[in-house]
C-alpha positions, 0 to 999 in steps of 0.5 A: 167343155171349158171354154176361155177368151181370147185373154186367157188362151192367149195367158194359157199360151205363154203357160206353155198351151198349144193354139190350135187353128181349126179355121181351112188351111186359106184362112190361116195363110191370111193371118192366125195367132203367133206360134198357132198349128193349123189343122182345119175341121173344114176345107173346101172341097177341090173338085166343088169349093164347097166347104166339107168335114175333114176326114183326117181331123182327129187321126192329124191332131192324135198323130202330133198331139199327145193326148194330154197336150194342153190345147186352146182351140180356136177357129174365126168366131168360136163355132167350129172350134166349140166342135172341134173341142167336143170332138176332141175331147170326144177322143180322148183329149182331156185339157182342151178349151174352146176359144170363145170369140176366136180370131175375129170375134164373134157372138157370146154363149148368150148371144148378147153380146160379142166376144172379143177376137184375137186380132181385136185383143192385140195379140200378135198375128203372123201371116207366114206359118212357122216350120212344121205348125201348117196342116200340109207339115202336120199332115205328113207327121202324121203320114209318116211311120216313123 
């Protein structure tokens, strides 16, 4: 798996690569990298508010995504969207890089120091979602048959 800092996703996204968020759909609302689609690997659970897997990670992702889709992936520190890359990558994805550091920043691969997060770089951030980039729009593409 490839994985890139917040600089190079950020050069990869002027390219032409897609941010994916995999943060839960309320960390996105608070703020998330400009032009970023949110789909969450995790989410609160509604009945408990205990954080479970996403069922429909993969077929939300496979449904507005082509599988060559060049995809940087990235969640708060780098954890969740590390798996969220395998899992993809998994499924037949083949250009998806983790994001190391992620939106806030967080431990490198080798643990001695910190990888740089989005916000820290000064990359722009927004805080109100683009048309069609939240999980609730992705979703219904991907419920949708036409």
């Amino acid at each position: 798996m490839k994985h890139v800092t917040v600089n190079e996703a950020h050069d990869q996204m002027e390219q032409g690569a897609t941010y994916l968020d995999v943060r839960s759909t309320r960390e996105f609302a608070m703020g998330h990298p400009a032009g970023a689609f949110n789909v969450p690997l995790i989410e609160p659970d509604e009945d408990s508010g205990m954080m479970q897997p996403n069922p429909d990670f993969v077929r939300v992702v496979k449904a507005v995504f082509p599988a060559d889709a060049k995809l940087v992936v990235g969640c708060q520190a780098g954890g969740r969207s590390m798996r969220a890359a395998q899992v993809l990558e998994a499924f037949g994805f083949n250009d998806v890089a983790n994001v190391r550091g992620g939106f806030g920043g967080g431990p490198s691969p080798s643990g001695n120091q910190m990888d740089q997060g989005w916000v820290s770089a000064g990359f722009p951030v927004e805080t109100n979602a683009r048309p069609g980039h939240t999980y609730k729009d992705l979703a219904a593409r991907a419920d949708d048959p036409k």
